[in-house]
C-alpha positions as CSV (number, residue, x, y, z in Angstrom):
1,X,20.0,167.6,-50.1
2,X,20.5,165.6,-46.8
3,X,18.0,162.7,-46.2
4,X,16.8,161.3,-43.4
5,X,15.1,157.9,-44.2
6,X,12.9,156.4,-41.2
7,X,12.8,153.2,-41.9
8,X,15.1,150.5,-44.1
9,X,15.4,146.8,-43.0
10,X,19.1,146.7,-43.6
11,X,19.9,143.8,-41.3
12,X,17.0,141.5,-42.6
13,X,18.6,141.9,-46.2
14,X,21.9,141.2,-45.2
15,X,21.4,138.4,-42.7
16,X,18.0,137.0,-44.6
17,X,18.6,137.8,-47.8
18,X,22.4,137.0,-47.8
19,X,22.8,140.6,-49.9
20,X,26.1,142.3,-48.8
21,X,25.7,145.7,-48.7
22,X,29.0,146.4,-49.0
23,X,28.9,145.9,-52.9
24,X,27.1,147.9,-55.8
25,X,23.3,147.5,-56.4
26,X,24.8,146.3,-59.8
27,X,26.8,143.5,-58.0
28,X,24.1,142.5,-55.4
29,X,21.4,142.4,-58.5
30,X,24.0,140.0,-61.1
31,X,24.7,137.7,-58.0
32,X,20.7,137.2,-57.6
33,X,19.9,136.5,-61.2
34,X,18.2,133.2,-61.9
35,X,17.2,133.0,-58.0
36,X,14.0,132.9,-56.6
37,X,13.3,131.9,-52.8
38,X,12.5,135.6,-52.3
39,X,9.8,137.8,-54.4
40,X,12.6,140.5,-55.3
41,X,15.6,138.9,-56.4
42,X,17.3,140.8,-59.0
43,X,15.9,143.8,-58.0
44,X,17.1,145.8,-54.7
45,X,17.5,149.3,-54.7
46,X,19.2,149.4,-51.6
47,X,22.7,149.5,-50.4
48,X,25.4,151.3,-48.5
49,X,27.0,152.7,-51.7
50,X,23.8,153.8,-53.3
51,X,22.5,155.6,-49.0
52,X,25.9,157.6,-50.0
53,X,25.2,158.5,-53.2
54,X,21.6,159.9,-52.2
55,X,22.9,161.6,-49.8
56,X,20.9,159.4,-47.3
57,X,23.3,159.8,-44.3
58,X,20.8,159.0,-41.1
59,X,18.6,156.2,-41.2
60,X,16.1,154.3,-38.7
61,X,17.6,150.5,-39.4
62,X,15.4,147.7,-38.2
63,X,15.7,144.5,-36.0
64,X,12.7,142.5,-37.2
65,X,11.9,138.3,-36.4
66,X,8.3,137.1,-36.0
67,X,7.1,134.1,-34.1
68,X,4.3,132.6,-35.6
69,X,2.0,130.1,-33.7
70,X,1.1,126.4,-35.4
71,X,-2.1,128.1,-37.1
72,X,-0.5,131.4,-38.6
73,X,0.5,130.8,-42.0
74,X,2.6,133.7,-42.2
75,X,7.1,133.4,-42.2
76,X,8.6,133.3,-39.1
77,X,10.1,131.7,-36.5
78,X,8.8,128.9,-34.3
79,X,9.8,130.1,-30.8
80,X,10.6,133.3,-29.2
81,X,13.4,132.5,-28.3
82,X,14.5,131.7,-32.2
83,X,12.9,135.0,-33.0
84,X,15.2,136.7,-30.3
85,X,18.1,134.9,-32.1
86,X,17.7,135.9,-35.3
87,X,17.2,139.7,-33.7
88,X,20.6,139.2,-32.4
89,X,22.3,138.3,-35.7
90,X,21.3,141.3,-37.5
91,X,22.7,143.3,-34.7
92,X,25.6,141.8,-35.2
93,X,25.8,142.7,-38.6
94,X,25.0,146.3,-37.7
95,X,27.7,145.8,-35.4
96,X,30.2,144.5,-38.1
97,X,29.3,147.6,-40.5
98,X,30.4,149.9,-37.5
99,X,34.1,148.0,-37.4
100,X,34.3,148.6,-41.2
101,X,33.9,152.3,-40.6
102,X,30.0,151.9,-43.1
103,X,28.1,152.7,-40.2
104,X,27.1,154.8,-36.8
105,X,24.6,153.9,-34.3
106,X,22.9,157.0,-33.4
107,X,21.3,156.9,-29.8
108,X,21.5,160.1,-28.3
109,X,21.7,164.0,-28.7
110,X,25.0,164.0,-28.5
111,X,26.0,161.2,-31.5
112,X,23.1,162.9,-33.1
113,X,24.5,165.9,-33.2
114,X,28.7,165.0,-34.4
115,X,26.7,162.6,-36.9
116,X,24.7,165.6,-38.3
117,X,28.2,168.2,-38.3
118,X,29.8,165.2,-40.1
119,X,27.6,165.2,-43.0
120,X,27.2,168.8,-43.0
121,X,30.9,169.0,-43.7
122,X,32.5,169.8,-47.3
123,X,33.7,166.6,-48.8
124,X,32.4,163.6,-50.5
125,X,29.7,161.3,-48.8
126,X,31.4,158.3,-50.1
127,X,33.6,158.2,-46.9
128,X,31.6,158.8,-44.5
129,X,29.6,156.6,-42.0
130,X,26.3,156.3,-42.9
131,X,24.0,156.8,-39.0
132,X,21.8,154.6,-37.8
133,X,18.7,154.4,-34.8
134,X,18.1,150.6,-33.9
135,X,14.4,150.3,-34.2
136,X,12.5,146.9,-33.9
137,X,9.6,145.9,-36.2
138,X,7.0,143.7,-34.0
139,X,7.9,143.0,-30.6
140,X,7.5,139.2,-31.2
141,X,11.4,138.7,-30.6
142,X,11.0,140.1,-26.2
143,X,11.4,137.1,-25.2
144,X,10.4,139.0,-21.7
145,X,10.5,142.7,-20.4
146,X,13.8,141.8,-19.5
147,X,14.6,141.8,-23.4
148,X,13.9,145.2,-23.5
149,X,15.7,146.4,-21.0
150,X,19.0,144.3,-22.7
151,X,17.6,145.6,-25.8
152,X,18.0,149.6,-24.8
153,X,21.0,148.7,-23.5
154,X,22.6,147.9,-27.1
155,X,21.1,151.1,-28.2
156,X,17.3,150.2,-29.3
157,X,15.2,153.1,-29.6
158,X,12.4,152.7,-31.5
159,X,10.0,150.3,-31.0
160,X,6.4,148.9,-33.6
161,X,4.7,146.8,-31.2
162,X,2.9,144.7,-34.4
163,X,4.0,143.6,-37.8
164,X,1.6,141.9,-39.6
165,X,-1.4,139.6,-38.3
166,X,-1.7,138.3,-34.6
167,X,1.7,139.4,-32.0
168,X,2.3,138.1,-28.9
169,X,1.9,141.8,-27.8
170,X,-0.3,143.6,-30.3
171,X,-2.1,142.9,-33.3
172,X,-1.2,144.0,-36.6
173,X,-2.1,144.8,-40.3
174,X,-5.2,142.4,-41.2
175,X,-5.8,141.4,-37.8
176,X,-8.5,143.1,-35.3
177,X,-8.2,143.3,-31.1
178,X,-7.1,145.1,-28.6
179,X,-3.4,144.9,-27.2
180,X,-2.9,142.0,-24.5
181,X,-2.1,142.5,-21.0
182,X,1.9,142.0,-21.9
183,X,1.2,144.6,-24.3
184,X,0.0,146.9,-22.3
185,X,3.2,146.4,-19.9
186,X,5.0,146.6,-23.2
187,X,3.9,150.4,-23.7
188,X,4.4,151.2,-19.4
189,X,8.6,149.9,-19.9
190,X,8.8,151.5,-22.9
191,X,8.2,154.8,-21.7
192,X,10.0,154.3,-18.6
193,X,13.1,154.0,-21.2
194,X,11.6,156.5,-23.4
195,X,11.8,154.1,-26.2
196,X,9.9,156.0,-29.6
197,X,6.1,154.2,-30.0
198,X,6.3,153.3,-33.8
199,X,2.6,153.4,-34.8
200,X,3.4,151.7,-37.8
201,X,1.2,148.4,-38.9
202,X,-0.9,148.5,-35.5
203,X,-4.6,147.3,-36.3
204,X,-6.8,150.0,-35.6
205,X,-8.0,148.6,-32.4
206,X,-4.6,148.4,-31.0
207,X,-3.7,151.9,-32.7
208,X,-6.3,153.5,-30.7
209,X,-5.4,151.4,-27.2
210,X,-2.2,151.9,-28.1
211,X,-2.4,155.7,-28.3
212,X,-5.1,155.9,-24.8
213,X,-2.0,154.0,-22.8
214,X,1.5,155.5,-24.0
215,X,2.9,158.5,-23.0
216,X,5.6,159.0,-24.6
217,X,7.2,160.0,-28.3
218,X,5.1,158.8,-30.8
219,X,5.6,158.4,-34.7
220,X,5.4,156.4,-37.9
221,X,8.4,155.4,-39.5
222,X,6.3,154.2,-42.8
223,X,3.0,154.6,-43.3
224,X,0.6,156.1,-46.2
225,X,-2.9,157.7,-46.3
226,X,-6.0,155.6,-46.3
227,X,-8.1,158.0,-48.1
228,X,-6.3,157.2,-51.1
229,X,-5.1,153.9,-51.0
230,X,-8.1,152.2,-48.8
231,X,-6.6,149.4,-47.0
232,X,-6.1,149.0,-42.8
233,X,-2.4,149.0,-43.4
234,X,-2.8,152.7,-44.2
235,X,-3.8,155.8,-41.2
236,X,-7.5,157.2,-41.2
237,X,-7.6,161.2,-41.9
238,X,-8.9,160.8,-38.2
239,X,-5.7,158.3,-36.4
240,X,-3.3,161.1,-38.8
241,X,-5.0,163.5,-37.2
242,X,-3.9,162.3,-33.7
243,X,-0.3,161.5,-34.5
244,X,0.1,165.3,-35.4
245,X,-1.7,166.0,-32.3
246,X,0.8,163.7,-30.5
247,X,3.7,165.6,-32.4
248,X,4.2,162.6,-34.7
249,X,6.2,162.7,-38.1
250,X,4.7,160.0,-40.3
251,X,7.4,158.4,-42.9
252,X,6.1,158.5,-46.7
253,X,6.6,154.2,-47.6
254,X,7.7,153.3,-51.2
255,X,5.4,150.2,-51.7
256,X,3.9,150.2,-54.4
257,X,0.4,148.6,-53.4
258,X,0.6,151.9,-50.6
259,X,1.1,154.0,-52.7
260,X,-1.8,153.5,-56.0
261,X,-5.3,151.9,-55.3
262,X,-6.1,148.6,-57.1
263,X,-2.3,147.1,-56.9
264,X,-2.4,143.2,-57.1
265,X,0.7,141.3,-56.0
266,X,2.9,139.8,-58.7
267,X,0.0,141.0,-61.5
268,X,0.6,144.7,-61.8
269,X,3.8,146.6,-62.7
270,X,4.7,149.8,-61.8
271,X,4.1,151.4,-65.3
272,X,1.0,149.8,-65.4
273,X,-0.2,151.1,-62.8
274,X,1.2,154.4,-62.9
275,X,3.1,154.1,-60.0
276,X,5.4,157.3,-59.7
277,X,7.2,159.1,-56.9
278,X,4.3,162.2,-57.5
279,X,2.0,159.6,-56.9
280,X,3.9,159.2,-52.8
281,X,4.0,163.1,-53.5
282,X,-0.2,162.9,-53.0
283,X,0.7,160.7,-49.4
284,X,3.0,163.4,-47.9
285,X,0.8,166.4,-49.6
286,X,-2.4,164.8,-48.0
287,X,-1.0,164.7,-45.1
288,X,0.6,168.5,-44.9
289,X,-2.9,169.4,-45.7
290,X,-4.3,167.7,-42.7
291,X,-1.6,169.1,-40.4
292,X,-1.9,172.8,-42.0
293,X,1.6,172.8,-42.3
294,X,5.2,170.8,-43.1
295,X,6.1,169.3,-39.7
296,X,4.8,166.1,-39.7
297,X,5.7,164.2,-42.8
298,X,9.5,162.9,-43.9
299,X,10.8,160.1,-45.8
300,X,10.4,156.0,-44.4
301,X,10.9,154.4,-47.6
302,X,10.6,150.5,-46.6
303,X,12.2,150.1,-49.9
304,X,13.6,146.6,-50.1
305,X,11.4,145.7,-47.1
306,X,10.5,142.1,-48.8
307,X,10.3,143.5,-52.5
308,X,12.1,145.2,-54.9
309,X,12.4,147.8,-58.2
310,X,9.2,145.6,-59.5
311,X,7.0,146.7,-56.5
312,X,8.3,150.4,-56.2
313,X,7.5,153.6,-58.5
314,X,8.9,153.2,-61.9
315,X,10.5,156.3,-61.6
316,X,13.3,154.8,-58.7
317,X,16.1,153.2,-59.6
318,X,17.7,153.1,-56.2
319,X,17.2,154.8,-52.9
320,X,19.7,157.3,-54.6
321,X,16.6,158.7,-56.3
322,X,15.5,159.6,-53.4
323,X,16.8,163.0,-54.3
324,X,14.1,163.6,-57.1
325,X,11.7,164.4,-54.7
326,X,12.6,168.0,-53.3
327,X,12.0,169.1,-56.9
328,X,9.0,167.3,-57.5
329,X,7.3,169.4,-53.5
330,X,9.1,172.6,-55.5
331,X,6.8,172.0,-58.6
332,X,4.2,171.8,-56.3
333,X,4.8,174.8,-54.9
334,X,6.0,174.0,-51.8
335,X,8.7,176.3,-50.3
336,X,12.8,175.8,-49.3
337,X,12.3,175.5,-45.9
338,X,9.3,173.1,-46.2
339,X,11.2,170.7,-48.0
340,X,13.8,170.4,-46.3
341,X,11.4,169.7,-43.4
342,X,10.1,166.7,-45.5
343,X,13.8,165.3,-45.9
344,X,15.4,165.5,-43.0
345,X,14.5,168.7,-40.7
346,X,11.0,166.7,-38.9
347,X,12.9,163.9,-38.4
348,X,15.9,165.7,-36.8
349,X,13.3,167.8,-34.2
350,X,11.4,165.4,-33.2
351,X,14.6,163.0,-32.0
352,X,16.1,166.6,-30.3
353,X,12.7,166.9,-28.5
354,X,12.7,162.9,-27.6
355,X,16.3,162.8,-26.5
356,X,16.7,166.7,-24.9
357,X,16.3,165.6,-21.1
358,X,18.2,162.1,-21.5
């Protein structure tokens, strides 16, 4: 079955990471062995080969550099202007996959639509381009307004205000307040451009500003349900229950820690904790039974977003396995059409209803 998958840090692997995504998981993984400068050597799950074999052919690829302030203890850069930088290098490696024929950038109806016939047509997916929608994760890197406006000019058009902690235009996960004034004039140019609101990682103060002072398309490329996983990186039943007011799709994440209650970094193992894909089936089910229906839940896996195969169900392999999951909604007793809502179909409305008057 096609997939959609709203939200993969592609760039940030390849330009951070130094993983060329070019080559087999097996290839990236052996190169990695005996490293350890980042938690998940040895174990990505992710790469252009492996979107291909899953049938993964459209994905929401990030842009993602934090500035961090003398007093935050979190990675990042030093400067806006660094952060901007290093924004600009992974679009240049987006860039580079599109001159090697790996990749599309997807940014309106129309490529939308030749990118979706493409993939519908007989023949292998090895050959063909896998599609991508330039999103940004934290808005630390806008230098200015002005930076947006550039930034929608090279095809951004999805935009999470807040990553984690403090931003210089929202607040994140574990941090509390309200979104600053530049935040606010954030929101007002992003829906002059009709730039997508990604909800995702938003404190719940600036969730709820967030939500008063946009008016545009709203959803959540990765999230999970805080009524089973209790943490403020996860949605309330009640801020779910606005997104699918707003006509939000909410991504189902493949982190671990979102996914089972009681996770504890570099402690527990997947097995351990009994971390499958049915457990991420109890996220997007949860969800369907808030909404009363199928239409606001699809796939933002996050998977290689700063861990690996040791921080993901054990059931995954790669994002190939993606695939397992339309059986696992049939056992549930979901029906056809519903899941192919969940794995492509939400995704595919809600950017036709975003871009229609563009």
């Amino acid at each position: 079955m096609f997939i959609i998958d709203a939200h993969l840090d592609l760039a940030m692997n390849a330009m951070e990471w130094n993983r060329d995504l070019q080559q087999s998981i097996q290839d990236i993984r052996e190169r990695e062995m005996g490293m350890n400068d980042k938690p998940d050597r040895g174990n990505a799950t992710v790469c252009l080969p492996e979107l291909k074999r899953g049938n993964v052919g459209l994905v929401v690829a990030t842009q993602i550099a934090r500035y961090v302030a003398k007093e935050n203890s979190l990675p990042g850069w030093h400067s806006p202007e660094q952060a901007w930088a290093q924004s600009q290098a992974q679009l240049a490696w987006y860039k580079a996959m599109e001159e090697q024929g790996e990749m599309v950038q997807i940014k309106d109806l129309r490529s939308l639509n030749i990118h979706l016939d493409i993939w519908s047509a007989k023949g292998s997916s090895e050959h063909k381009p896998v599609g991508y929608i330039l999103s940004l994760e934290g808005a630390d890197s806008l230098v200015t307004l002005q930076h947006l406006e550039k930034a929608y000019e090279y095809g951004l058009r999805a935009l999470g205000p807040a990553h984690y902690g403090p931003g210089r235009y929202a607040n994140g996960t574990d941090a509390t307040g309200e979104m600053n004034a530049d935040g606010l004039s954030l929101l007002k140019k992003m829906e002059e451009l009709n730039i997508i609101l990604d909800a995702t990682h938003l404190c719940d103060d600036a969730f709820w500003q967030a939500l008063d002072n946009f008016h545009g398309h709203v959803w959540a490329s990765h999230n999970m349900c805080r009524a089973l996983v209790n943490h403020n990186r996860q949605f309330s039943d009640e801020m779910i229950k606005v997104l699918i007011e707003r006509g939000a799709v909410i991504g189902a994440a493949f982190d671990a820690w979102m996914i089972v209650p009681g996770w504890e970094r570099k402690k527990s193992t997947p097995e351990g904790m009994n971390c499958s894909i049915e457990k991420v089936i109890d996220h997007i089910d949860h969800i369907c039974q808030l909404a009363g229906n199928c239409l606001h839940v699809g796939i933002g896996s996050d998977l290689d977003g700063a861990f690996g195969k040791e921080q993901c169900p054990y059931d995954l392999e790669t994002i190939a396995d993606l695939q397992s999951i339309p059986s696992l909604l049939y056992k549930r007793g979901y029906a056809a059409g519903d899941v192919e809502n969940i794995m492509h179909k939400n995704w595919i409305n809600f950017l036709r209803n975003a871009w229609s008057k563009e």
